[in-house]
N, CA and C atoms as a LAMMPS dump frame, in Angstrom:
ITEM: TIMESTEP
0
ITEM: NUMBER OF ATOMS
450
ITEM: BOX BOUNDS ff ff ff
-5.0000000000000000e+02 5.0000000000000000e+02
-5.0000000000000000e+02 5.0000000000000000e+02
-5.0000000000000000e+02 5.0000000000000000e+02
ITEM: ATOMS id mol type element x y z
1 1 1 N 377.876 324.309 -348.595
2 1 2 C 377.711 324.068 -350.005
3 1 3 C 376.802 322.864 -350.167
4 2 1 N 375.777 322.66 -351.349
5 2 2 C 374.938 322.036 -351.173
6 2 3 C 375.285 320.983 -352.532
7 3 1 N 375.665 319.838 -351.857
8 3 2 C 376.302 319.138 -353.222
9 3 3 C 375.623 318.775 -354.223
10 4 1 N 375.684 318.438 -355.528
11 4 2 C 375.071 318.614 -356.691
12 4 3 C 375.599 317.507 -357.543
13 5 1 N 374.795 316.371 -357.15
14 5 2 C 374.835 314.54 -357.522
15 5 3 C 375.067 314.791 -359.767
16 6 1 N 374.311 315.661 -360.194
17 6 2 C 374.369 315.334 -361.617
18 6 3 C 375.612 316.72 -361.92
19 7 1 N 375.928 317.159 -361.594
20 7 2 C 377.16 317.968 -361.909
21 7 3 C 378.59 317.195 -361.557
22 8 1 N 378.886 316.316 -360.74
23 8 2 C 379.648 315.431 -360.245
24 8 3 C 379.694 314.418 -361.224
25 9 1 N 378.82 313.883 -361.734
26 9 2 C 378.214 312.998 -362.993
27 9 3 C 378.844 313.105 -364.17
28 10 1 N 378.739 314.661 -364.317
29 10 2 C 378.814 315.739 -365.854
30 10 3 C 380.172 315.73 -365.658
31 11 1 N 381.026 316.167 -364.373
32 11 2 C 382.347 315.978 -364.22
33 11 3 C 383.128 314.781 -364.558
34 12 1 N 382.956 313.84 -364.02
35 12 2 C 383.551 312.341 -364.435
36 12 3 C 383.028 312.02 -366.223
37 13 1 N 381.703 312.504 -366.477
38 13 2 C 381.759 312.165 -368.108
39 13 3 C 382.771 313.214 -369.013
40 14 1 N 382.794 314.236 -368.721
41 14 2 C 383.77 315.132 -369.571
42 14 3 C 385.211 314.418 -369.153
43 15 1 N 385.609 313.758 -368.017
44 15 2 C 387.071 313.634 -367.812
45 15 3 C 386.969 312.411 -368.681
46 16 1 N 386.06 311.452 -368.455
47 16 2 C 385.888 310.344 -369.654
48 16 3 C 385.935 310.522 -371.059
49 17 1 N 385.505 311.791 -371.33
50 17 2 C 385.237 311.532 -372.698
51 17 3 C 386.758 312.348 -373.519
52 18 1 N 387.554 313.523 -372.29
53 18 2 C 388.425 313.322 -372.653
54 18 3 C 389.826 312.411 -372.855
55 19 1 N 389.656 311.468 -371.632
56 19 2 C 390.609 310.298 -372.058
57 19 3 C 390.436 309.654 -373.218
58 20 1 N 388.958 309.278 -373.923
59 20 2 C 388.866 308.806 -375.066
60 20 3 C 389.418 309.239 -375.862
61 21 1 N 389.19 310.577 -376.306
62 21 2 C 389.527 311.58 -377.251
63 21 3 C 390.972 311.336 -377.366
64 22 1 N 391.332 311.477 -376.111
65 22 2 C 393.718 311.535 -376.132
66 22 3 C 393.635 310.225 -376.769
67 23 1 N 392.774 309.205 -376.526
68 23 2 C 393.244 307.473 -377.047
69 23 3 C 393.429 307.399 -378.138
70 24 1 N 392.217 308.136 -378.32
71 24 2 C 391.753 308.117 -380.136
72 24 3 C 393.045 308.594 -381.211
73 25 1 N 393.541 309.769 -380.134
74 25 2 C 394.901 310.497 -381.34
75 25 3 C 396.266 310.028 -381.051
76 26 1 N 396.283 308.789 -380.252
77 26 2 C 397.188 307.53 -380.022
78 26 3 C 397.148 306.605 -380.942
79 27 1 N 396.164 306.269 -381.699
80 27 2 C 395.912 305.423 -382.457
81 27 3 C 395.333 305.758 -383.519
82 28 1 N 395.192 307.263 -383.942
83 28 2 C 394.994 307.569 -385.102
84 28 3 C 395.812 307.398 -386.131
85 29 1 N 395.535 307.13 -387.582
86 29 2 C 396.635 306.687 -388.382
87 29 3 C 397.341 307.796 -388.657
88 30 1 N 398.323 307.254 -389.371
89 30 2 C 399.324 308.481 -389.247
90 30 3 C 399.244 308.879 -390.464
91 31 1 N 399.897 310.268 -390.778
92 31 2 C 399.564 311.143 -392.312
93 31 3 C 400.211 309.965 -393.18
94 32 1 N 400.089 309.799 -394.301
95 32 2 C 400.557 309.385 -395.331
96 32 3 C 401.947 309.634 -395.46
97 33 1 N 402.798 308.941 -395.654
98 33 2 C 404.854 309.734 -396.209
99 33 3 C 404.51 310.526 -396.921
100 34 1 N 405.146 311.636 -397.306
101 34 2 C 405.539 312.034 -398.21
102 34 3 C 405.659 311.06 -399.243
103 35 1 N 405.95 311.708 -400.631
104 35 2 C 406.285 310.704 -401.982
105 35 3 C 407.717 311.302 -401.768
106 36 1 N 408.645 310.316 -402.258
107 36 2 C 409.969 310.569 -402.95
108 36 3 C 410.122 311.646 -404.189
109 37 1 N 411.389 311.569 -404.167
110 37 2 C 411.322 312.205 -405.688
111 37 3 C 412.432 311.362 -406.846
112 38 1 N 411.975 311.654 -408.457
113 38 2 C 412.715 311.083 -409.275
114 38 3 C 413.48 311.666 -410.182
115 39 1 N 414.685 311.737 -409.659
116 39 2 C 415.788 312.707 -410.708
117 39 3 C 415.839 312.326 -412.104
118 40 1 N 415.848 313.641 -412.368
119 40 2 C 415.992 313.443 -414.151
120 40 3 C 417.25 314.443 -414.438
121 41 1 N 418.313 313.539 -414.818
122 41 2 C 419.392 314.387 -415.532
123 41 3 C 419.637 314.017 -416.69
124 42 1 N 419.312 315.435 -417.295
125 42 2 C 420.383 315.423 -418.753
126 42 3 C 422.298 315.96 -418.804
127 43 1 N 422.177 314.39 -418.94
128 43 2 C 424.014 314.342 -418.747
129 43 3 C 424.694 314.93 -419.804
130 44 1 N 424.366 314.43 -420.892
131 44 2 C 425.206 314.649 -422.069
132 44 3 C 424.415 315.293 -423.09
133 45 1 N 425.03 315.937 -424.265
134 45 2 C 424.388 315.92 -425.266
135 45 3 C 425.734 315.676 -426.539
136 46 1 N 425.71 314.874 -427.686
137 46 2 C 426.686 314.031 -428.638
138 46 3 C 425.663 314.734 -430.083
139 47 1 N 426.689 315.437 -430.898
140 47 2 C 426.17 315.315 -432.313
141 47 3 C 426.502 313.957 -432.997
142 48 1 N 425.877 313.27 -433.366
143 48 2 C 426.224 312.57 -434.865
144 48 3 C 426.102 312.411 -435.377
145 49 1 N 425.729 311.4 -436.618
146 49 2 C 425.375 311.581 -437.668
147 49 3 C 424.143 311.321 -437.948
148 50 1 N 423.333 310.714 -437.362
149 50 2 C 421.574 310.882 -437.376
150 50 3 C 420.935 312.159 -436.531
151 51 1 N 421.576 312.458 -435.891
152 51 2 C 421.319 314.475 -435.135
153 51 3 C 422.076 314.384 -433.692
154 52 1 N 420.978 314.806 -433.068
155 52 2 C 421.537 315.172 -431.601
156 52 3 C 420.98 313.935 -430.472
157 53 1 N 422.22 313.176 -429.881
158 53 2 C 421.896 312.11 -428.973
159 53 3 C 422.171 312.419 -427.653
160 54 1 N 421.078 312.201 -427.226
161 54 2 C 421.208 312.851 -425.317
162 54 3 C 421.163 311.499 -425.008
163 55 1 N 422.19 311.795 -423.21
164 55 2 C 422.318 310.871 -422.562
165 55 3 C 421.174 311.415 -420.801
166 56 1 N 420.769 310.501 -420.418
167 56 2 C 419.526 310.813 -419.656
168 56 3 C 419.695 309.648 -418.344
169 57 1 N 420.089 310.316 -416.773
170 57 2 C 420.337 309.082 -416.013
171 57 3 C 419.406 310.09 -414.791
172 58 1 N 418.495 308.535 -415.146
173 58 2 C 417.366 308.637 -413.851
174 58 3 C 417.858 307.174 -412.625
175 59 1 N 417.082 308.634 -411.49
176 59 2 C 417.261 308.12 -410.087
177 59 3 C 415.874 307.932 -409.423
178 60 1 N 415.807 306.937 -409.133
179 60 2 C 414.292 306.774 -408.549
180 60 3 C 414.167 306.21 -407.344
181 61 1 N 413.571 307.813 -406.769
182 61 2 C 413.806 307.47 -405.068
183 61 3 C 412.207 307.684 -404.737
184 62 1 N 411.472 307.132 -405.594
185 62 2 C 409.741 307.403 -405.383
186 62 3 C 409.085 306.732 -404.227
187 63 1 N 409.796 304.871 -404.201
188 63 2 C 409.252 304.251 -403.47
189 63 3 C 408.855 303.292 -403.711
190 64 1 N 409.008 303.549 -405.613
191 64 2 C 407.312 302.936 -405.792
192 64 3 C 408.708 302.213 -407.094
193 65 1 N 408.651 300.859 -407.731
194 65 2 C 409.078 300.362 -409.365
195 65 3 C 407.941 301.05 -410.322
196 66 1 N 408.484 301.97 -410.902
197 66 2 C 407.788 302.673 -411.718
198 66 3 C 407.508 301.724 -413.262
199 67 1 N 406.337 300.923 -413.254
200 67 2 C 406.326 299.687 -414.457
201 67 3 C 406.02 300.438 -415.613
202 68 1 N 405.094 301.223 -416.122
203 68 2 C 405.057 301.888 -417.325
204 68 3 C 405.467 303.389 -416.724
205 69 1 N 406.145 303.918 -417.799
206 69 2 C 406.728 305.093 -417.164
207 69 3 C 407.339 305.996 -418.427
208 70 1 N 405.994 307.307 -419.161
209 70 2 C 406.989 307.722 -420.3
210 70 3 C 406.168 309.222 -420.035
211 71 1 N 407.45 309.971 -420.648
212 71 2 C 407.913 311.416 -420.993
213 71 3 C 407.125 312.066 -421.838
214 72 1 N 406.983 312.965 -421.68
215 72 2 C 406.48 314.143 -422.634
216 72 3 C 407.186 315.103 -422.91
217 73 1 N 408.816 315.361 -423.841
218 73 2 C 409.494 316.557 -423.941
219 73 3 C 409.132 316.949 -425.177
220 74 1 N 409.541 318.546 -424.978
221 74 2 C 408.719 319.732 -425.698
222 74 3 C 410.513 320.229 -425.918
223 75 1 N 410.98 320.512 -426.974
224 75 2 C 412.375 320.914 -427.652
225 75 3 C 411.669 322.102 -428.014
226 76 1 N 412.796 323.162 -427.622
227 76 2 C 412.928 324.415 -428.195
228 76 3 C 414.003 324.977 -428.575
229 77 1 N 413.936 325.896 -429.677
230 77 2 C 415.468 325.912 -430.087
231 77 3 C 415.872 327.458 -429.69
232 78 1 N 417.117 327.505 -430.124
233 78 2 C 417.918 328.889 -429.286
234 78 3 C 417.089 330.393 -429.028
235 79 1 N 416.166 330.281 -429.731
236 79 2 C 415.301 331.981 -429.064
237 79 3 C 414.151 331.032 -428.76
238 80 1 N 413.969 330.135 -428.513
239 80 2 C 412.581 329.73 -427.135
240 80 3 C 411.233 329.563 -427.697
241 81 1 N 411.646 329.233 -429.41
242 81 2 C 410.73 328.647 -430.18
243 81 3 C 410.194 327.317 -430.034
244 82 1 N 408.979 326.614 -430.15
245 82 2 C 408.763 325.492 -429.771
246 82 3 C 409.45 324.609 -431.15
247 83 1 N 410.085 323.749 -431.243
248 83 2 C 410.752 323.017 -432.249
249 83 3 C 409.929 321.639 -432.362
250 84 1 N 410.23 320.671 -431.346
251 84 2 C 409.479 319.655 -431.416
252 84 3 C 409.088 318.973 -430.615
253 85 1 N 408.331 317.746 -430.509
254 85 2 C 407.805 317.278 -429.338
255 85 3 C 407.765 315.592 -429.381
256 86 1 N 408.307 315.267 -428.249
257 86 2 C 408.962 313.38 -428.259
258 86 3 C 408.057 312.859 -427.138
259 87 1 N 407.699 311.899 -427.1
260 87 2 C 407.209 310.486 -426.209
261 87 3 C 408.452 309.717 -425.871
262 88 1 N 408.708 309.54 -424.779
263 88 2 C 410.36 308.614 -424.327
264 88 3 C 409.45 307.751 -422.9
265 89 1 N 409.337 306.138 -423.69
266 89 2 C 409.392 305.397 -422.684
267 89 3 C 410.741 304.742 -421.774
268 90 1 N 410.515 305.111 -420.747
269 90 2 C 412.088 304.823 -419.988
270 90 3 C 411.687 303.565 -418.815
271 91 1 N 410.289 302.796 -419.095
272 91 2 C 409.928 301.726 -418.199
273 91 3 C 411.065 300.645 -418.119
274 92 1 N 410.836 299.57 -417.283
275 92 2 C 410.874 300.037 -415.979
276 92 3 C 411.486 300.744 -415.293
277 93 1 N 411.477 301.734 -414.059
278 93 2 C 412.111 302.163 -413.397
279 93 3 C 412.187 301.552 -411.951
280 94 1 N 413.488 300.88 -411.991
281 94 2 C 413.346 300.429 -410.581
282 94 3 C 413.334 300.977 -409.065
283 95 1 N 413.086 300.734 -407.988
284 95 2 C 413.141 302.11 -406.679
285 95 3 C 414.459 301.92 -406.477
286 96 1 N 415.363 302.939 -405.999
287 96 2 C 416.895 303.148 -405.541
288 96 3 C 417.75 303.013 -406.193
289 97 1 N 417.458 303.057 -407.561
290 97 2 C 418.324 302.461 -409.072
291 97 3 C 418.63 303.433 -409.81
292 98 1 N 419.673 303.889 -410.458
293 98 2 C 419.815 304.396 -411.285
294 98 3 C 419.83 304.051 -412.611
295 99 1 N 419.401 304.784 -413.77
296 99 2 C 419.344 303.793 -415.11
297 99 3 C 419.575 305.118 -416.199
298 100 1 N 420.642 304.585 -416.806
299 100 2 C 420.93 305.597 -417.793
300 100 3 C 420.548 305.114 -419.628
301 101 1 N 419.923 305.923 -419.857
302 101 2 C 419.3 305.91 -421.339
303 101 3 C 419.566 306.916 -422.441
304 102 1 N 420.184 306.665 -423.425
305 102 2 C 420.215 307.792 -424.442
306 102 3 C 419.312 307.536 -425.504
307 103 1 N 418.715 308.662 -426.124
308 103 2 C 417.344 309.315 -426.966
309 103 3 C 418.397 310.004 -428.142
310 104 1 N 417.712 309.723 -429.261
311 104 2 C 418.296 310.501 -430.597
312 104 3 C 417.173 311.727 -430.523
313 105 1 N 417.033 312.989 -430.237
314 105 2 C 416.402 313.903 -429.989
315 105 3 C 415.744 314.671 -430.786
316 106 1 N 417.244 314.843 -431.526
317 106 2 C 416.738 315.792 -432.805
318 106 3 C 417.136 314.927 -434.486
319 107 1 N 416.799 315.329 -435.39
320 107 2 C 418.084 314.558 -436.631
321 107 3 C 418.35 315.919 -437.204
322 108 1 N 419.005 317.187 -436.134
323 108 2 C 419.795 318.57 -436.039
324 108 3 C 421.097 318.345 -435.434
325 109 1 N 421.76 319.035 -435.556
326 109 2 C 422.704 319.345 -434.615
327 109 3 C 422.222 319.891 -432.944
328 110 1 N 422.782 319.703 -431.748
329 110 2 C 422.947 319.698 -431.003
330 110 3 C 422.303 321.036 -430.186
331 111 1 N 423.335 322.011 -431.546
332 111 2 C 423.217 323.814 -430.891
333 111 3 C 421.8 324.065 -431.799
334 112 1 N 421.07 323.449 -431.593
335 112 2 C 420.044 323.444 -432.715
336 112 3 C 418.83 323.68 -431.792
337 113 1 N 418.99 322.738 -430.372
338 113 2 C 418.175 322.337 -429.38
339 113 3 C 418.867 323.552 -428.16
340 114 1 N 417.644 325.086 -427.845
341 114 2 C 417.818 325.908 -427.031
342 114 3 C 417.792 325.359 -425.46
343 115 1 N 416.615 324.887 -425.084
344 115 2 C 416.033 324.203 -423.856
345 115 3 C 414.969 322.496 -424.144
346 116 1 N 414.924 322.186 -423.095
347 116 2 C 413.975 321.049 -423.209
348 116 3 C 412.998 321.381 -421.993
349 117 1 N 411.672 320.997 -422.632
350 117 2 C 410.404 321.37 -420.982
351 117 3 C 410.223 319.609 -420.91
352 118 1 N 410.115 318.771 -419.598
353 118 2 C 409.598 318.12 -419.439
354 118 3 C 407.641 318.554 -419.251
355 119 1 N 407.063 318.031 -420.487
356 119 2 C 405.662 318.935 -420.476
357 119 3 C 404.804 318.345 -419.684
358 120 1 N 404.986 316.804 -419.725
359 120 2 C 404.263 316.347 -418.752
360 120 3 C 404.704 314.91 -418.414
361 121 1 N 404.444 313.946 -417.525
362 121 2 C 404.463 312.581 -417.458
363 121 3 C 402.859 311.625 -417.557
364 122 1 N 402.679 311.511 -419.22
365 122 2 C 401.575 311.061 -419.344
366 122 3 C 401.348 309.626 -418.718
367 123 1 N 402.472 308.795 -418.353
368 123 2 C 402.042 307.4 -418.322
369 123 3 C 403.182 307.156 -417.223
370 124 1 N 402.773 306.844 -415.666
371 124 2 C 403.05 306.655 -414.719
372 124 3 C 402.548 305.592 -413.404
373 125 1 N 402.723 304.345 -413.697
374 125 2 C 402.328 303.69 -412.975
375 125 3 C 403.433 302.516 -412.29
376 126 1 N 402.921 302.732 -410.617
377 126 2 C 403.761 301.579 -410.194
378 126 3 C 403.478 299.825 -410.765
379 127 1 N 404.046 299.183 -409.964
380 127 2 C 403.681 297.578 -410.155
381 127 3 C 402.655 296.996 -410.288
382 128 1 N 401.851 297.847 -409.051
383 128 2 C 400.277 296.804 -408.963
384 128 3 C 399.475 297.722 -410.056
385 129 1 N 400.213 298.469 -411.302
386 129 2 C 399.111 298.964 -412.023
387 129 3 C 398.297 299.972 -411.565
388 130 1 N 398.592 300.927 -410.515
389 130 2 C 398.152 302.1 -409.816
390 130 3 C 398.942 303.402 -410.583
391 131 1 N 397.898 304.035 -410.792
392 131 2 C 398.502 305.665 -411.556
393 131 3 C 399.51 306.324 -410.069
394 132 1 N 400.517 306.941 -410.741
395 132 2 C 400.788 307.885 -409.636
396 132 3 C 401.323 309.365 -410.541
397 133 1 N 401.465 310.263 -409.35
398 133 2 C 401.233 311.585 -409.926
399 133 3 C 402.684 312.079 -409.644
400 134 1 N 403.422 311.655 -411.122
401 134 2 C 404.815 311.554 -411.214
402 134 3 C 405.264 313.085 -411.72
403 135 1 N 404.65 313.934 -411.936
404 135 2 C 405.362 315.19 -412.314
405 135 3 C 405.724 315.83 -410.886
406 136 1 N 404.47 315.593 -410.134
407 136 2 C 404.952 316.022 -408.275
408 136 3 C 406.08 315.844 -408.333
409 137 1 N 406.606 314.51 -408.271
410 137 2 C 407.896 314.373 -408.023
411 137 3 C 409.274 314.592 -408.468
412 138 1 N 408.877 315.152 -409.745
413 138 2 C 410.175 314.918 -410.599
414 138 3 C 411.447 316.241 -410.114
415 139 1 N 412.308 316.017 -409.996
416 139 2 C 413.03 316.623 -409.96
417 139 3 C 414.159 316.821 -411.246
418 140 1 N 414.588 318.065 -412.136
419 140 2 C 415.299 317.749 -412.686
420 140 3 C 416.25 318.667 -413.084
421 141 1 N 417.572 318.561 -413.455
422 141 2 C 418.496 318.726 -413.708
423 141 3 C 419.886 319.107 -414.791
424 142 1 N 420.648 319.994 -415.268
425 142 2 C 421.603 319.624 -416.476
426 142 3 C 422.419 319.862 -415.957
427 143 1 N 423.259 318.779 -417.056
428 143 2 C 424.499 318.824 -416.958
429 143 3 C 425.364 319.483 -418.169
430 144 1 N 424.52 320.264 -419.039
431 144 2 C 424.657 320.579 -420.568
432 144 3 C 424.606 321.833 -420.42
433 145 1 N 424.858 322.723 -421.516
434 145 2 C 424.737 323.956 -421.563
435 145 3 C 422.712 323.999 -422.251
436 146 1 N 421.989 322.608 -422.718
437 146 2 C 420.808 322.909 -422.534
438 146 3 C 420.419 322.966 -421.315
439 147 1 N 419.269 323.631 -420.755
440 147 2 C 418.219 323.379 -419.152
441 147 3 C 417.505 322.175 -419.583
442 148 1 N 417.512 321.672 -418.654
443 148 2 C 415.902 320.764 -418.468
444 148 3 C 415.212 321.08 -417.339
445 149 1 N 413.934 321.56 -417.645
446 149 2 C 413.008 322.205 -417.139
447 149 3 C 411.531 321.63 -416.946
448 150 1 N 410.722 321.553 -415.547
449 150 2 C 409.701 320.966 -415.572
450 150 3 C 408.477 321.903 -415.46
């Protein structure tokens, strides 16, 4: 066999260039976490005498102190008519905290209100004033014979 000085060469650079390569995905950064998620339960719902008062206990397992932080619900009443539509600031939200808030919803009675859509989360930002994309996360929940629905 007639040995072959630049193929021997080509050999040691490919074994080189794969050790680099393995280094490289040793020290590549790692994916991003996942985001948390932020429970939204509607606990209660109370007629009284100004209408219908919901009770609302959020859990915020985002990560993040959610500093401005408000709602977009869309009320519909018993056949799935759109009824009305609320802005609910619930800032701050602290991370690992629970915080319970009640909203006068309707100035109806109670059985008045079919479902609620969370429609969107227009205003979502942590501490340092960074948007985050809080409907991803939301998770939500009843405890009522209304749904809350995202």
């Amino acid at each position: 066999m007639i040995p072959r000085p630049h193929l021997a060469g080509a050999g040691r650079a490919a074994v080189a260039l794969a050790a680099v390569l393995a280094s490289l995905r040793l020290f590549a950064p790692a994916a991003p976490a996942a985001e948390g998620n932020l429970k939204i339960e509607l606990n209660k719902l109370d007629d009284t005498e100004q209408g219908c008062r919901s009770v609302f206990v959020f859990d915020n397992h985002t990560g993040h102190e959610l500093e401005r932080f408000r709602l977009d619900l869309i009320l519909f009443d018993p056949k799935g008519v759109y009824s009305k539509q609320l802005l609910l600031d619930m800032a701050p939200l602290l991370p690992d905290k629970k915080t319970v808030a009640s909203f006068l919803l309707d100035d109806q009675r109670c059985d008045r209100i079919g479902s609620i859509l969370v429609n969107d989360v227009p205003w979502c930002e942590d501490g340092a004033g960074t948007s985050l994309q809080c409907v991803k996360m939301l998770d939500v929940r009843s405890l009522t014979t209304v749904p809350l629905q995202k």
